[in-house]
Gaussian input, Z-matrix of N, CA and C with variables (Angstrom, degrees):
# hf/3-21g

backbone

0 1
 N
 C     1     B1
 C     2     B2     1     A1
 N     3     B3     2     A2     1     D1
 C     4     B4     3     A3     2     D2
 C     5     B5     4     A4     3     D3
 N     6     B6     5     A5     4     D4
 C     7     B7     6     A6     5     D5
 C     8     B8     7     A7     6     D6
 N     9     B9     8     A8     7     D7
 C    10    B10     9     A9     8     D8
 C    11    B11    10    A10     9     D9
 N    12    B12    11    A11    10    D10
 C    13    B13    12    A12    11    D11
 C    14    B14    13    A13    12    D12
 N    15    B15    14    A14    13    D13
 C    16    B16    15    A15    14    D14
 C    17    B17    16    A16    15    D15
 N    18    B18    17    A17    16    D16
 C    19    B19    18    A18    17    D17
 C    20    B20    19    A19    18    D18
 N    21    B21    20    A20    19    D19
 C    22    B22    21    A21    20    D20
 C    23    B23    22    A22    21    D21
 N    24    B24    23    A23    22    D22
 C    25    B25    24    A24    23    D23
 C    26    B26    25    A25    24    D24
 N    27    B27    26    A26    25    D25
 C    28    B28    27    A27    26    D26
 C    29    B29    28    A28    27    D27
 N    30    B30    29    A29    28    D28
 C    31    B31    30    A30    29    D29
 C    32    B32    31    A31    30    D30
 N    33    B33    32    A32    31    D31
 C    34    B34    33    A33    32    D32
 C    35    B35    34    A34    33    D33
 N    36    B36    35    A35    34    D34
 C    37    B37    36    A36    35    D35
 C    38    B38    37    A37    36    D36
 N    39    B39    38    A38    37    D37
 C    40    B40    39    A39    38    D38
 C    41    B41    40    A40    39    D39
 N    42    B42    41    A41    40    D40
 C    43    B43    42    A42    41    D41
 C    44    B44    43    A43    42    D42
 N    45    B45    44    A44    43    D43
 C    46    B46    45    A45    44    D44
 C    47    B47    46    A46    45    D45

   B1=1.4834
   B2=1.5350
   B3=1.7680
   B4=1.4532
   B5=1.6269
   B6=1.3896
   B7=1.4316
   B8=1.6596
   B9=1.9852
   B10=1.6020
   B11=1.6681
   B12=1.0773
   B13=1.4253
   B14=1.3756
   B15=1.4206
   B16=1.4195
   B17=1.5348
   B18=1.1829
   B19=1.6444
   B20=1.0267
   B21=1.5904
   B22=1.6120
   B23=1.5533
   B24=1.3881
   B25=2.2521
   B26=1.5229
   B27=1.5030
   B28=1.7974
   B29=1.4539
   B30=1.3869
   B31=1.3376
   B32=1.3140
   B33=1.3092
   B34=1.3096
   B35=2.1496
   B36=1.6713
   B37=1.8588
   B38=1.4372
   B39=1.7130
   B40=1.9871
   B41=1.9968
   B42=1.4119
   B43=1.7742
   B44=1.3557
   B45=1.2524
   B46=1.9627
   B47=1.7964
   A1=109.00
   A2=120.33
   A3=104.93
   A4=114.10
   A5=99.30
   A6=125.99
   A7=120.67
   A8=88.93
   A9=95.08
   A10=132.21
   A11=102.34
   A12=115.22
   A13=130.73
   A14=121.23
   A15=118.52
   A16=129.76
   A17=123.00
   A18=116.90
   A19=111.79
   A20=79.83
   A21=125.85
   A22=108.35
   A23=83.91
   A24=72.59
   A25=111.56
   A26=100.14
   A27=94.68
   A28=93.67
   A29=149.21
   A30=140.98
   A31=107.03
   A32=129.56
   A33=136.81
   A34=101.88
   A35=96.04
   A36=81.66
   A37=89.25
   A38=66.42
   A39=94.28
   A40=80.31
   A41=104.55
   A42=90.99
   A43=85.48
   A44=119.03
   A45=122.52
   A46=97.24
   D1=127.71
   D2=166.90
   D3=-54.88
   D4=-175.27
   D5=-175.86
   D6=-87.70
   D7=-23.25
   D8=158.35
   D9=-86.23
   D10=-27.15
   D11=156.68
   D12=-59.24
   D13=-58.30
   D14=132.60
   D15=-37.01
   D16=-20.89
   D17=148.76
   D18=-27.89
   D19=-85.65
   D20=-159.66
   D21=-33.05
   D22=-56.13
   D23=-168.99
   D24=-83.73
   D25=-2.54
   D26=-173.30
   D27=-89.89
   D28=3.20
   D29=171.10
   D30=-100.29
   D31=-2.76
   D32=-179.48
   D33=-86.26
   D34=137.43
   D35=178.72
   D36=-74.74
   D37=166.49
   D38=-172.15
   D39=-92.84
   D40=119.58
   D41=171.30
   D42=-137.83
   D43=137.26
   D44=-174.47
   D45=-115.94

C-alpha cells in the first residue's frame, strides 16, 4: 500500500 493511502484512511475516525 502507498504512504498516501495509508494517509488517507489513517485521517479517517476509526468509528466501528
Amino acid at each position: 500500500m502507498t504512504s498516501v493511502a495509508s494517509a488517507e484512511h489513517s485521517r479517517l475516525p476509526m468509528q466501528s
